[in-house]
PDB file of N, H, CA, C and O in Angstrom:
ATOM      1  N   UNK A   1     -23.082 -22.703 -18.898  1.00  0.00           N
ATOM      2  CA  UNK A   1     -23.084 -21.933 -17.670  1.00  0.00           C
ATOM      3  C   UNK A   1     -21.747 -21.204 -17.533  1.00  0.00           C
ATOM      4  O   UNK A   1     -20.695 -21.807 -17.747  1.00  0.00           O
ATOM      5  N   UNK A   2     -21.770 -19.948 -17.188  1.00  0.00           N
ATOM      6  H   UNK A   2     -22.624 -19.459 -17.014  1.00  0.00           H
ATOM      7  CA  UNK A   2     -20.712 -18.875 -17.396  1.00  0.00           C
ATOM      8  C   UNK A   2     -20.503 -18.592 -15.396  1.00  0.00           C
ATOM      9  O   UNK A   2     -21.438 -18.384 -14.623  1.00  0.00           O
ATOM     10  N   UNK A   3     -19.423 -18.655 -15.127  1.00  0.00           N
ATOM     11  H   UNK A   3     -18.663 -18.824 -15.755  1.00  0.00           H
ATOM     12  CA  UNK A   3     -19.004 -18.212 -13.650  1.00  0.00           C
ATOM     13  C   UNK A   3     -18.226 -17.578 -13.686  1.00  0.00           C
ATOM     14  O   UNK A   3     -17.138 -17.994 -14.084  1.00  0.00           O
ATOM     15  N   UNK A   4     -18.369 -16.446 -13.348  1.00  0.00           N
ATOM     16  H   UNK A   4     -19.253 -16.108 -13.025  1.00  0.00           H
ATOM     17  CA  UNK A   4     -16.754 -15.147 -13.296  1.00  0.00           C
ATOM     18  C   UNK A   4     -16.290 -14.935 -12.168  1.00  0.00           C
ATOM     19  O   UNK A   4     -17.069 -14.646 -11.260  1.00  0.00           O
ATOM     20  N   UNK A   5     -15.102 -15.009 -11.965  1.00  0.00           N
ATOM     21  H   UNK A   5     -14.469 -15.243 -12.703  1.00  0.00           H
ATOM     22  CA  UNK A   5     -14.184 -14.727 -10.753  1.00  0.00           C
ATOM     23  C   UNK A   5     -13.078 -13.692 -10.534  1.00  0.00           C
ATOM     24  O   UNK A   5     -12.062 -13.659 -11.228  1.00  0.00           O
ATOM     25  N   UNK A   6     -13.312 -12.924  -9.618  1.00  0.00           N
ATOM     26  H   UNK A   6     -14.138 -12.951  -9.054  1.00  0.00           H
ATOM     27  CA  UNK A   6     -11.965 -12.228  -9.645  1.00  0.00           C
ATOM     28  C   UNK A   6     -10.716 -12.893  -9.059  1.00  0.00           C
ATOM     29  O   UNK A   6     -10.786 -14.047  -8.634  1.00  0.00           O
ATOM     30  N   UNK A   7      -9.683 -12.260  -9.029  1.00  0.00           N
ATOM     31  H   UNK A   7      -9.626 -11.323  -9.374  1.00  0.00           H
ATOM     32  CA  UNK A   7      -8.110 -12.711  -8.747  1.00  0.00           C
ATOM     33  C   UNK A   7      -7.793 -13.315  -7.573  1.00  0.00           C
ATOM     34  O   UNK A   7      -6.942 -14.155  -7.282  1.00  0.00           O
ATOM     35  N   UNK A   8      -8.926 -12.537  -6.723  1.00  0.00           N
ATOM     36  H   UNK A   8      -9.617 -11.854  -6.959  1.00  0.00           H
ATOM     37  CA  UNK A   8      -8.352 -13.043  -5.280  1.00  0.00           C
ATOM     38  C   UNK A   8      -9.424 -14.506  -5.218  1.00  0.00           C
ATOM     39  O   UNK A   8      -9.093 -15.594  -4.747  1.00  0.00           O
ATOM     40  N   UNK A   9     -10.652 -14.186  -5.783  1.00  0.00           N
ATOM     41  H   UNK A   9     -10.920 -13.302  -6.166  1.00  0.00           H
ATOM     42  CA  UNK A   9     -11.455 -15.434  -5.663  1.00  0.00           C
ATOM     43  C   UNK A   9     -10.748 -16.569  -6.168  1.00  0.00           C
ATOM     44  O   UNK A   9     -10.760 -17.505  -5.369  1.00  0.00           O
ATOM     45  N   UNK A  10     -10.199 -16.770  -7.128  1.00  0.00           N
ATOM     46  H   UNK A  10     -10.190 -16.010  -7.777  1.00  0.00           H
ATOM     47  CA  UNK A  10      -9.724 -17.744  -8.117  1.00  0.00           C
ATOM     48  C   UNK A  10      -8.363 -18.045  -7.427  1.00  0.00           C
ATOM     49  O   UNK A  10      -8.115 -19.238  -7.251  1.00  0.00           O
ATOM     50  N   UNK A  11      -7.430 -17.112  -7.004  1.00  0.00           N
ATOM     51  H   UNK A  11      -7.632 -16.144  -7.148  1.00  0.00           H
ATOM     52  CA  UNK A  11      -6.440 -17.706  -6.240  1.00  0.00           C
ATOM     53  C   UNK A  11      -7.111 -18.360  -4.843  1.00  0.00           C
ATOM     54  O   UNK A  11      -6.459 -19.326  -4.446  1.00  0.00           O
ATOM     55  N   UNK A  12      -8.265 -18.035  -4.029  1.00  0.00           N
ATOM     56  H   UNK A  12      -8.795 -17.250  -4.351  1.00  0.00           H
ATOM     57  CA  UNK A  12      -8.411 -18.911  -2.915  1.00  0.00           C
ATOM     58  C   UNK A  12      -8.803 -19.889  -3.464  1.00  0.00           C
ATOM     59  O   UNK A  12      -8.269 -20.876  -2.958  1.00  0.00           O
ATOM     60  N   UNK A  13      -9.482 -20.144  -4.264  1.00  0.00           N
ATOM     61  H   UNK A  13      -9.915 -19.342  -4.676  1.00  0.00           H
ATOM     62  CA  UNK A  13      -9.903 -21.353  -5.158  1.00  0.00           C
ATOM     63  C   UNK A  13      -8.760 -22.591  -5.134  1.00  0.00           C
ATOM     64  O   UNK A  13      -8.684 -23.719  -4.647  1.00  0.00           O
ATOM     65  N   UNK A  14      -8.085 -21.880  -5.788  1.00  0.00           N
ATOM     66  H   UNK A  14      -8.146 -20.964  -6.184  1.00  0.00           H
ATOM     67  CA  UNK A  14      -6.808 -22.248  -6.101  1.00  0.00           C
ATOM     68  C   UNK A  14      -6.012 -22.761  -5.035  1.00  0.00           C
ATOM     69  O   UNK A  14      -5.583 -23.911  -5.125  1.00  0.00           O
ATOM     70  N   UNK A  15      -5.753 -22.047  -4.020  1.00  0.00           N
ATOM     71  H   UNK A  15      -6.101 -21.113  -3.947  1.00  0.00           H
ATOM     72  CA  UNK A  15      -4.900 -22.676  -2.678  1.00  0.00           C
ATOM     73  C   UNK A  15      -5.289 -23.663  -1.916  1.00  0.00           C
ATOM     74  O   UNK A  15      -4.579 -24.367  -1.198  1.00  0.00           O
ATOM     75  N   UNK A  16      -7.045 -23.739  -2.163  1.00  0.00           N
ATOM     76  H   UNK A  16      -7.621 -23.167  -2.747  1.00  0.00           H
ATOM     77  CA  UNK A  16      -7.428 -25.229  -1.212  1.00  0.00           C
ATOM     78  C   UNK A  16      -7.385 -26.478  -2.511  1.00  0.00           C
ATOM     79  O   UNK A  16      -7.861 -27.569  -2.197  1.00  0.00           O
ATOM     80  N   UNK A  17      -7.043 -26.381  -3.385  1.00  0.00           N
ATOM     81  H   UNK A  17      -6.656 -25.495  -3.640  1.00  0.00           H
ATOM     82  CA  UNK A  17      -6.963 -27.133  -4.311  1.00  0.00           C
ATOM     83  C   UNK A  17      -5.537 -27.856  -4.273  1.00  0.00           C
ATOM     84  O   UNK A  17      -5.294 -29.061  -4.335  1.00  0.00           O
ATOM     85  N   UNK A  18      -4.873 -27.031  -4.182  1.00  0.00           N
ATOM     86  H   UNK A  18      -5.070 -26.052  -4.132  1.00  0.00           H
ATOM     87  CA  UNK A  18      -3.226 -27.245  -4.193  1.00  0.00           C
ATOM     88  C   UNK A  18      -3.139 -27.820  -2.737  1.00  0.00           C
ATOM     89  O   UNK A  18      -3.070 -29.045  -2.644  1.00  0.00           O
ATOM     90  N   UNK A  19      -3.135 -27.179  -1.758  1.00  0.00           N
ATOM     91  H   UNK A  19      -3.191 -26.183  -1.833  1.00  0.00           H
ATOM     92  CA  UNK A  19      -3.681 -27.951  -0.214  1.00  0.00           C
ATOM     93  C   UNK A  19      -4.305 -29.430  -0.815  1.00  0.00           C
ATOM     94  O   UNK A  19      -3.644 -30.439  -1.061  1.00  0.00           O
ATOM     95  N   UNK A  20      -5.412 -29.291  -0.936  1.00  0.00           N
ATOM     96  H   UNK A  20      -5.949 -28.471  -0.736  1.00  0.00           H
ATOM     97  CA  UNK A  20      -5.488 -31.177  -1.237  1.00  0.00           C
ATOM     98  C   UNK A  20      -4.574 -31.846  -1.896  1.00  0.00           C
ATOM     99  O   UNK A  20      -3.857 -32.639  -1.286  1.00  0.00           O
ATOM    100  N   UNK A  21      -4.437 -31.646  -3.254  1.00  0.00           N
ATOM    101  H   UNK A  21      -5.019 -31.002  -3.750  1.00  0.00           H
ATOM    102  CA  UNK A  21      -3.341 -32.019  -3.471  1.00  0.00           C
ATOM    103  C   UNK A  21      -2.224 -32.444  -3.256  1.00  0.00           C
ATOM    104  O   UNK A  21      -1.599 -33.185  -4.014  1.00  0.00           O
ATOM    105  N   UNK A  22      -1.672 -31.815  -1.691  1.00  0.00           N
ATOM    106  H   UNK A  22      -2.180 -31.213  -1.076  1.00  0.00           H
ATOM    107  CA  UNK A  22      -0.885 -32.270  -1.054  1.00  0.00           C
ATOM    108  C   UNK A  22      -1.061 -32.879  -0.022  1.00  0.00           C
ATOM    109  O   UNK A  22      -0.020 -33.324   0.462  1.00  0.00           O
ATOM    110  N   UNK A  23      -2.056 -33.106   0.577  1.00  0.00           N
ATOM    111  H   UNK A  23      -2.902 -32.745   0.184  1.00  0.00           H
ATOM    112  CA  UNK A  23      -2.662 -33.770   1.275  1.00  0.00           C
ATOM    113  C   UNK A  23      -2.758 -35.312   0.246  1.00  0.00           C
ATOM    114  O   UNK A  23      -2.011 -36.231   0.582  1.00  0.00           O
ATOM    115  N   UNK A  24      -3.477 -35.469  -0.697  1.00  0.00           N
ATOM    116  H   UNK A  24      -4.083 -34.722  -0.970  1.00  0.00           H
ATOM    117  CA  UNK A  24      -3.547 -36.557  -1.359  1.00  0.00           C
ATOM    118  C   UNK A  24      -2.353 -37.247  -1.698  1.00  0.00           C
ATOM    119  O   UNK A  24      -2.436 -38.436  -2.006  1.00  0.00           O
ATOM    120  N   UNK A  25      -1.126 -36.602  -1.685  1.00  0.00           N
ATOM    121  H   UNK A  25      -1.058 -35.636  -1.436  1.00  0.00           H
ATOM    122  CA  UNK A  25      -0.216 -37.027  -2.400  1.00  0.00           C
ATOM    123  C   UNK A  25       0.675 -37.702  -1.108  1.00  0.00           C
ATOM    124  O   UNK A  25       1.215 -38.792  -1.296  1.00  0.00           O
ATOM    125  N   UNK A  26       0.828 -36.907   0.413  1.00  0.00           N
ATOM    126  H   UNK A  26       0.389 -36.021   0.565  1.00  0.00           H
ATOM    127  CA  UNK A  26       1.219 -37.517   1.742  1.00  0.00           C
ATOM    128  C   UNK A  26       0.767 -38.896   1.522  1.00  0.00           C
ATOM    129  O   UNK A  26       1.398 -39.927   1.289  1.00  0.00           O
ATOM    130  N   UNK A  27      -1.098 -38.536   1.718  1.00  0.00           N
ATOM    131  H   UNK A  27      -1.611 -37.698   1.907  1.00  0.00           H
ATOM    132  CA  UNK A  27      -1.409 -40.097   1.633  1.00  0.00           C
ATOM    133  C   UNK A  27      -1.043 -40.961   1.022  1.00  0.00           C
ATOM    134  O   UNK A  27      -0.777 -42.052   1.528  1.00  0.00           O
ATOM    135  N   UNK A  28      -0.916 -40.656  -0.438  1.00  0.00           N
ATOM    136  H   UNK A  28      -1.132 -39.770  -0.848  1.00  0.00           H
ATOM    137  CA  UNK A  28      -0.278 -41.798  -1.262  1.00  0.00           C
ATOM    138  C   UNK A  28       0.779 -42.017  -1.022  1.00  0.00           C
ATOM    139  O   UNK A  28       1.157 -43.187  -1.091  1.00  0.00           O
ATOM    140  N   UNK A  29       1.604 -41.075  -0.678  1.00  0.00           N
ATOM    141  H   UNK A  29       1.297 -40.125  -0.623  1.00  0.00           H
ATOM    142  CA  UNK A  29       2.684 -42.251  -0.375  1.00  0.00           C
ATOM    143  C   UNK A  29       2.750 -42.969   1.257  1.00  0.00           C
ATOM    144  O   UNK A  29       3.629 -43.775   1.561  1.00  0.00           O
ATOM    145  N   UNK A  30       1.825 -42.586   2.075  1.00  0.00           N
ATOM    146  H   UNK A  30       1.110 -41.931   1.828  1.00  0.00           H
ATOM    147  CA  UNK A  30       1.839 -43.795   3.115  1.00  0.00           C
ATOM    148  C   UNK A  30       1.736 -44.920   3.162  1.00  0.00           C
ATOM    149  O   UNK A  30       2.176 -45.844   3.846  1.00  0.00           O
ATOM    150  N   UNK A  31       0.574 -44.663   1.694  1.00  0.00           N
ATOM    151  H   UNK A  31       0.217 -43.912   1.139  1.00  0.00           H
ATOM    152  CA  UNK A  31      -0.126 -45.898   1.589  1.00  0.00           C
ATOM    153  C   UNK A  31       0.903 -47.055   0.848  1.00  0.00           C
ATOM    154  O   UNK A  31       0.768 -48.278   0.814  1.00  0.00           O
ATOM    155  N   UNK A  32       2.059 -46.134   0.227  1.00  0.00           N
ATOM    156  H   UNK A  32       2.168 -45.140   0.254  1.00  0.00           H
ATOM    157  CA  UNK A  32       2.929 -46.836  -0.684  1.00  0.00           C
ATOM    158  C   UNK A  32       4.022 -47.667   0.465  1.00  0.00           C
ATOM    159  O   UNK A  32       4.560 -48.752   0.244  1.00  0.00           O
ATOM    160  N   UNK A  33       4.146 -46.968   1.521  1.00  0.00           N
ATOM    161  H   UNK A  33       3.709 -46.087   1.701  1.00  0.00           H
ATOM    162  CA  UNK A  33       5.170 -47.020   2.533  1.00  0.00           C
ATOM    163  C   UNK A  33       4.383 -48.357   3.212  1.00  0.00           C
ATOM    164  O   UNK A  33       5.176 -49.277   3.414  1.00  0.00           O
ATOM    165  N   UNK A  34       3.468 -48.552   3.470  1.00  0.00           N
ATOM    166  H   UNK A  34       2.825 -47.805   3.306  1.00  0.00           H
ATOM    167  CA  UNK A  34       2.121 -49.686   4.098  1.00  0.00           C
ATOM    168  C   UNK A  34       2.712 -50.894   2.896  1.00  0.00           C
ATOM    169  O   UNK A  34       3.201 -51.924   3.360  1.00  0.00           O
ATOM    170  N   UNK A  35       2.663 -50.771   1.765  1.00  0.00           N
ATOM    171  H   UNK A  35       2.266 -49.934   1.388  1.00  0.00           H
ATOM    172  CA  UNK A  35       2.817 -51.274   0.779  1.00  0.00           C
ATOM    173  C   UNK A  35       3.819 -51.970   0.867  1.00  0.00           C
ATOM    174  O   UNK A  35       3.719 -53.167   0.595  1.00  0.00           O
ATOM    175  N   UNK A  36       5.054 -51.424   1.267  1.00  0.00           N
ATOM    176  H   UNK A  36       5.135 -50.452   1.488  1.00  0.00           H
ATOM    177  CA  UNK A  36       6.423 -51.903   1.169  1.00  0.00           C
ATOM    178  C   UNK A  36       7.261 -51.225   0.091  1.00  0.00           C
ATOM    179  O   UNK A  36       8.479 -51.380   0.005  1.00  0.00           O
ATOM    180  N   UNK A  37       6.415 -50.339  -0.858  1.00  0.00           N
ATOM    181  H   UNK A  37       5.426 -50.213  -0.788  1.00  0.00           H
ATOM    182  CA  UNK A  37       7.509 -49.870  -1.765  1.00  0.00           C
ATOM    183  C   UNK A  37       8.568 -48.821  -1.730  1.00  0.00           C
ATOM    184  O   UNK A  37       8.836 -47.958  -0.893  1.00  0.00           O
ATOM    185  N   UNK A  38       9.089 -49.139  -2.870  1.00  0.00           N
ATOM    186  H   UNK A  38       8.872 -49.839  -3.550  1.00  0.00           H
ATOM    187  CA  UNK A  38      10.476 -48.390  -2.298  1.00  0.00           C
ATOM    188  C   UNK A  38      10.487 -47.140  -1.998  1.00  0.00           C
ATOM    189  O   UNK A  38       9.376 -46.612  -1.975  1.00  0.00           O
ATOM    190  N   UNK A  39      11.501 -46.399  -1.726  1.00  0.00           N
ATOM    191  H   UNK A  39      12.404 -46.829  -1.745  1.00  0.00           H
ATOM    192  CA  UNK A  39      11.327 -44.618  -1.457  1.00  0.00           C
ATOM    193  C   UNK A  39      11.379 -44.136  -3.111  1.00  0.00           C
ATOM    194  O   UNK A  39      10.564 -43.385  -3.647  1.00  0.00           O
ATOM    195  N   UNK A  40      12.569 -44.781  -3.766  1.00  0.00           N
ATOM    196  H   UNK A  40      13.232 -45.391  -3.331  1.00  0.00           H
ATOM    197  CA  UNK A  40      12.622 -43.792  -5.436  1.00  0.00           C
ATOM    198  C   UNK A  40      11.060 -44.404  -6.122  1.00  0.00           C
ATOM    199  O   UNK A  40      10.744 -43.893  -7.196  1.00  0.00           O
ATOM    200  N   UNK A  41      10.332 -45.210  -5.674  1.00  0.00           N
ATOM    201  H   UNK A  41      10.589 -45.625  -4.801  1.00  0.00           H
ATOM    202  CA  UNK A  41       8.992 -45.210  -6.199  1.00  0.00           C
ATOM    203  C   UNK A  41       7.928 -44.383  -5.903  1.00  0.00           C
ATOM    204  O   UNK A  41       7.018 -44.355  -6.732  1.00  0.00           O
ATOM    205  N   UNK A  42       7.822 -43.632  -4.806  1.00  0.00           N
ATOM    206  H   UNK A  42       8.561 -43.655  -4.133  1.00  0.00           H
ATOM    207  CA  UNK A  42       7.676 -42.264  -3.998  1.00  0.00           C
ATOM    208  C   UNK A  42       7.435 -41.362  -4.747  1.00  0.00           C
ATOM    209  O   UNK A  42       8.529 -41.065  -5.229  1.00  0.00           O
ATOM    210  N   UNK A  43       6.138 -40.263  -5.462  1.00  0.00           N
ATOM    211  H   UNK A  43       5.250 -40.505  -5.071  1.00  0.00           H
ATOM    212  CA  UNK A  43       6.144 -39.173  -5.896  1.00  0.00           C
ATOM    213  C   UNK A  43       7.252 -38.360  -5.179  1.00  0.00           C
ATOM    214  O   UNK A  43       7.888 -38.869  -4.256  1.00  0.00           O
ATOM    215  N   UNK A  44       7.528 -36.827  -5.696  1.00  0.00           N
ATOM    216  H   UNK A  44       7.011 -36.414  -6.446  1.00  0.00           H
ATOM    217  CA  UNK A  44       8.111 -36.300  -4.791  1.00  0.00           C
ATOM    218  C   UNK A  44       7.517 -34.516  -5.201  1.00  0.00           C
ATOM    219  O   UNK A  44       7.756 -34.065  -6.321  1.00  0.00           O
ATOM    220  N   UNK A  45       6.834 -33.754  -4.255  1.00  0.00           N
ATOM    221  H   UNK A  45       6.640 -34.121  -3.345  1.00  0.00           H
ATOM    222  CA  UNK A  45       6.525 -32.537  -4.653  1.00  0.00           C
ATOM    223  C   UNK A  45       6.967 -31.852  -3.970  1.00  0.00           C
ATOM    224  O   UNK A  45       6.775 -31.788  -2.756  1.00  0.00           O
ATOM    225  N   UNK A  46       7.889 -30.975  -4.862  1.00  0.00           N
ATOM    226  H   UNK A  46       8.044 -31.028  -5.848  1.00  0.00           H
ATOM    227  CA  UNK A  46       8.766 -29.695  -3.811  1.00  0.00           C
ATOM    228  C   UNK A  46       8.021 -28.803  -4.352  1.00  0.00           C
ATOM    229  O   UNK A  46       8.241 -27.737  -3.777  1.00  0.00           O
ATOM    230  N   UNK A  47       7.147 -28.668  -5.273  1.00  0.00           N
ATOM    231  H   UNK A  47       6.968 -29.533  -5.740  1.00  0.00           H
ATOM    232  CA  UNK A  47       6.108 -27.225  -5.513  1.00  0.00           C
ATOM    233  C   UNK A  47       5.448 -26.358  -3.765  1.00  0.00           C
ATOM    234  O   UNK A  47       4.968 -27.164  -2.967  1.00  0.00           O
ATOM    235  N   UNK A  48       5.461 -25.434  -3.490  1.00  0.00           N
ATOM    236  H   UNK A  48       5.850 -24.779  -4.138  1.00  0.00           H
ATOM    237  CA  UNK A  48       4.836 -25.095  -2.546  1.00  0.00           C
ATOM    238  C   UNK A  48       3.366 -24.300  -2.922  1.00  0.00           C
ATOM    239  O   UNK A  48       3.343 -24.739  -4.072  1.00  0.00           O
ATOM    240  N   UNK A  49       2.619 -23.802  -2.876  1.00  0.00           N
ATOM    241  H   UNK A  49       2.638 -23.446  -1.942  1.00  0.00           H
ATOM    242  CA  UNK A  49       1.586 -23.332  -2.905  1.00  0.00           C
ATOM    243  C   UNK A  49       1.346 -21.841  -2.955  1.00  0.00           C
ATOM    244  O   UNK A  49       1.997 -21.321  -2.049  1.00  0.00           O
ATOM    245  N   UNK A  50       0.629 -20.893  -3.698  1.00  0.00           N
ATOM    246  H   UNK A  50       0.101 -21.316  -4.434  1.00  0.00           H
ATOM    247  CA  UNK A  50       0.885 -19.658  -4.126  1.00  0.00           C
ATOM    248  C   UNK A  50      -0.350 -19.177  -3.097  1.00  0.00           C
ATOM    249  O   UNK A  50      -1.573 -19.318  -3.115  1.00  0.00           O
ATOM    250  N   UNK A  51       0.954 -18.301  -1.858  1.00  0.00           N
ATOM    251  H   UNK A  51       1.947 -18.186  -1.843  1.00  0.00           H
ATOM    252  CA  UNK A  51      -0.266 -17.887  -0.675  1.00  0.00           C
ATOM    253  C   UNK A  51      -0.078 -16.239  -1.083  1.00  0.00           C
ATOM    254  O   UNK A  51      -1.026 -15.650  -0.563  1.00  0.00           O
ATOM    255  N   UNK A  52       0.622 -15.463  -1.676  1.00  0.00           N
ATOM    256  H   UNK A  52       1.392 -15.940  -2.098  1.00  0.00           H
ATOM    257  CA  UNK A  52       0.762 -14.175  -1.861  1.00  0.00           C
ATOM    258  C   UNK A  52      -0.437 -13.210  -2.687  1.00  0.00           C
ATOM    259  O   UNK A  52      -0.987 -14.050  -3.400  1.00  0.00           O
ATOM    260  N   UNK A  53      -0.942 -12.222  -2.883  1.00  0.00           N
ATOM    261  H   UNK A  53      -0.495 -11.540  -2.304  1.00  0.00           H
ATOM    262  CA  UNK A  53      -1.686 -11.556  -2.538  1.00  0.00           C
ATOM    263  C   UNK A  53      -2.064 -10.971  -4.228  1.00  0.00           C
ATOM    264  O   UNK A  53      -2.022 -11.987  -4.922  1.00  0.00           O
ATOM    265  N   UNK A  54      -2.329 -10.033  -4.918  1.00  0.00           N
ATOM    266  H   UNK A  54      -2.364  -9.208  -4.354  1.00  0.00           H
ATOM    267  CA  UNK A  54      -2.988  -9.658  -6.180  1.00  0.00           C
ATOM    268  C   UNK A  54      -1.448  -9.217  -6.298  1.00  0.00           C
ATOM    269  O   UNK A  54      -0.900  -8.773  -5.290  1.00  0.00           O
ATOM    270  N   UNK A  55      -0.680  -9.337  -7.596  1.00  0.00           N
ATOM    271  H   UNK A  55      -1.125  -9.698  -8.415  1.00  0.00           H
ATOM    272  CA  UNK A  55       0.592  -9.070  -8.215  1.00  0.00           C
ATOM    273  C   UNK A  55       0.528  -7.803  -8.987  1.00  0.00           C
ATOM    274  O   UNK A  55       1.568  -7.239  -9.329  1.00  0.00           O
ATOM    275  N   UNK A  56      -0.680  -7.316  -9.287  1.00  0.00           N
ATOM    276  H   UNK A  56      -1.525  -7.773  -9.009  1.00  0.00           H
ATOM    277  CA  UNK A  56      -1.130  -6.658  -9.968  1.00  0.00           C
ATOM    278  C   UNK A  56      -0.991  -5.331  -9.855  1.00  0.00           C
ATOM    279  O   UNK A  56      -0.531  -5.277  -8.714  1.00  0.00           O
ATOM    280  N   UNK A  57      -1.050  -4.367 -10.174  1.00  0.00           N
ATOM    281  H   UNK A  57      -1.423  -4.410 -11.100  1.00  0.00           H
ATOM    282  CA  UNK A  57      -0.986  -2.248  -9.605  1.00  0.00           C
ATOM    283  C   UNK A  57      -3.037  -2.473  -9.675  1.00  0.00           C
ATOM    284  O   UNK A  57      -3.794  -3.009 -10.484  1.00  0.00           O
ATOM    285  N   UNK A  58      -3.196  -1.876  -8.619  1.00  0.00           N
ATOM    286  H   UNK A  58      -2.581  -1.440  -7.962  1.00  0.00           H
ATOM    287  CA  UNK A  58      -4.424  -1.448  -8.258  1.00  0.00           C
ATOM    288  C   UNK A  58      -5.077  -0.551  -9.021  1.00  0.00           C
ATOM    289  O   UNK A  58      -6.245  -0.310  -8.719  1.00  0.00           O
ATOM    290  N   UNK A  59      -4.543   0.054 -10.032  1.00  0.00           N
ATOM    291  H   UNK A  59      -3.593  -0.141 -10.277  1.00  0.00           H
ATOM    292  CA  UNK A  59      -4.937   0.639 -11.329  1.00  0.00           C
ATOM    293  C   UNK A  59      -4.938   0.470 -12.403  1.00  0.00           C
ATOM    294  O   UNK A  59      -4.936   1.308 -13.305  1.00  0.00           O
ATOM    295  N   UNK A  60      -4.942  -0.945 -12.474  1.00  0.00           N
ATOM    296  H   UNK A  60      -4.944  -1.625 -11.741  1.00  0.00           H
ATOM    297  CA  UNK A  60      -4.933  -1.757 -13.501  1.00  0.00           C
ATOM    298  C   UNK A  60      -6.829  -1.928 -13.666  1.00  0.00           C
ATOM    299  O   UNK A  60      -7.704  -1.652 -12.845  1.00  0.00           O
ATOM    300  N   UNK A  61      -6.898  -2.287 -14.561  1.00  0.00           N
ATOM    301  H   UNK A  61      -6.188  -2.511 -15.228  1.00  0.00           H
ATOM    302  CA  UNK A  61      -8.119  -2.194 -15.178  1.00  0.00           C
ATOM    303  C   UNK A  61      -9.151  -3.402 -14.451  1.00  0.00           C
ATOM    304  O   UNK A  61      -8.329  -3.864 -13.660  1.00  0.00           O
ATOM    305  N   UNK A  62     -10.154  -4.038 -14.262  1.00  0.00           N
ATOM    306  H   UNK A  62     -10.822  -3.662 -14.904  1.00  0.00           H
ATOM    307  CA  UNK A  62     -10.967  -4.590 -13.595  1.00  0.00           C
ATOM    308  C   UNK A  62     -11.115  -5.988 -14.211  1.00  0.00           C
ATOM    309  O   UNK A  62     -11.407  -7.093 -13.753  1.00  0.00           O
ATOM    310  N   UNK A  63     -10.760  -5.455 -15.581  1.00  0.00           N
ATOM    311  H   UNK A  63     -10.522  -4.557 -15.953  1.00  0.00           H
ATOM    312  CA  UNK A  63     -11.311  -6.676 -16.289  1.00  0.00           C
ATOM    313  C   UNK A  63     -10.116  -7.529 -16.552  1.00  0.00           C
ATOM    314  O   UNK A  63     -10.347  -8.582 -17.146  1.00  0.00           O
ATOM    315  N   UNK A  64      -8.924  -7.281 -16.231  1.00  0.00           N
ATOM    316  H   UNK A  64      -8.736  -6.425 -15.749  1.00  0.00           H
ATOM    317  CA  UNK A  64      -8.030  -7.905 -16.496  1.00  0.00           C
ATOM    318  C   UNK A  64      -7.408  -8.420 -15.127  1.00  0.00           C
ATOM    319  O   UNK A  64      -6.254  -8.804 -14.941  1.00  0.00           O
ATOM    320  N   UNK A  65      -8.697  -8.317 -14.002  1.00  0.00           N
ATOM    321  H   UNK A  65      -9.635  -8.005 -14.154  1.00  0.00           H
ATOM    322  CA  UNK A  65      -8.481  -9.233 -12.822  1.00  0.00           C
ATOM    323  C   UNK A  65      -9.308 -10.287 -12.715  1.00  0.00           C
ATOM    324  O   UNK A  65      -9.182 -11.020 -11.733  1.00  0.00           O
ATOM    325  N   UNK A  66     -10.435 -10.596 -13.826  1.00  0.00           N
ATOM    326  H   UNK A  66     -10.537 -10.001 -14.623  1.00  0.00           H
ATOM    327  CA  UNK A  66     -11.553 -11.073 -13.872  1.00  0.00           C
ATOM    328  C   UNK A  66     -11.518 -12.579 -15.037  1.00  0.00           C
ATOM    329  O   UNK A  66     -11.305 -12.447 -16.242  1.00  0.00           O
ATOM    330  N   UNK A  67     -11.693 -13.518 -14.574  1.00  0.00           N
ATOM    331  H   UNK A  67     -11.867 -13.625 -13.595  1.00  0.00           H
ATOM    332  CA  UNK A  67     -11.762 -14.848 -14.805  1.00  0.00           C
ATOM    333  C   UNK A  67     -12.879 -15.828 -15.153  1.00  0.00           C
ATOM    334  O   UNK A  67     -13.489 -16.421 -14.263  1.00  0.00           O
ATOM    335  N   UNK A  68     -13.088 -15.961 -16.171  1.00  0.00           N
ATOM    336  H   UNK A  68     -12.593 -15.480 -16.894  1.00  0.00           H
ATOM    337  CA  UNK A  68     -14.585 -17.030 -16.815  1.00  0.00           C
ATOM    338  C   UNK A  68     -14.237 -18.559 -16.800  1.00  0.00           C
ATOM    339  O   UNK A  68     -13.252 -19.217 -17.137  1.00  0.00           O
ATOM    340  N   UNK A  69     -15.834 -18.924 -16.104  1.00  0.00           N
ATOM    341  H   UNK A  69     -16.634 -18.389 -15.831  1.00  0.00           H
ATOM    342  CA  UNK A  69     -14.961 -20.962 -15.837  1.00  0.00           C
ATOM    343  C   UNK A  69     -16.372 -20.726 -17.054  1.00  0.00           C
ATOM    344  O   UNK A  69     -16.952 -19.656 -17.238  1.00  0.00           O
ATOM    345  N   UNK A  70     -16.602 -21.728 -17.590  1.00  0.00           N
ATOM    346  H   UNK A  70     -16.132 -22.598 -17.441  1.00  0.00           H
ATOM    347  CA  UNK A  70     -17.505 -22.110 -18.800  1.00  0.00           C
ATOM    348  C   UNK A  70     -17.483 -23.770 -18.171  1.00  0.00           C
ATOM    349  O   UNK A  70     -16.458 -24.443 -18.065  1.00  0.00           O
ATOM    350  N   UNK A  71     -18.558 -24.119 -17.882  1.00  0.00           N
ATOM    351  H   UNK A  71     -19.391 -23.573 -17.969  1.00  0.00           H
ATOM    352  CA  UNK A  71     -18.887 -25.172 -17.337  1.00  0.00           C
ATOM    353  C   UNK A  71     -19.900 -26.108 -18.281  1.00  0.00           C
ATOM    354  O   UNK A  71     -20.309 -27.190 -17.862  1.00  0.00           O
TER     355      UNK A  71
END
């Protein structure tokens, strides 16, 4: 099964993914904090999340905004 996406599709894709992600990762460490463990046992993610817009020149070609998941 072939799914094609363009740039902006695949980056919103992308941002609620990274959003959980950080969401999952809060939790884990509450749950670590519930736990008793230490803070340097603590993941730590300073990555922020890519909210900005097509990087691209608008005359750039179509197909080189266009993305295949193969499932």
């Amino acid at each position: 099964m072939v799914i094609a996406m363009d740039y902006k599709e695949l980056l919103e894709k992308y941002n609620i993914l990274f959003e959980e992600i950080n969401r999952l990762t809060k939790e884990n460490s509450q749950l670590k904090a519930r736990l008793g463990l230490t803070g340097s046992e603590l993941p730590q993610n300073t990555t922020s999340a890519i909210k900005t817009g097509k990087n691209r020149s608008d005359d750039e070609s179509t197909d080189r905004n266009c993305f295949v998941v193969v499932k």
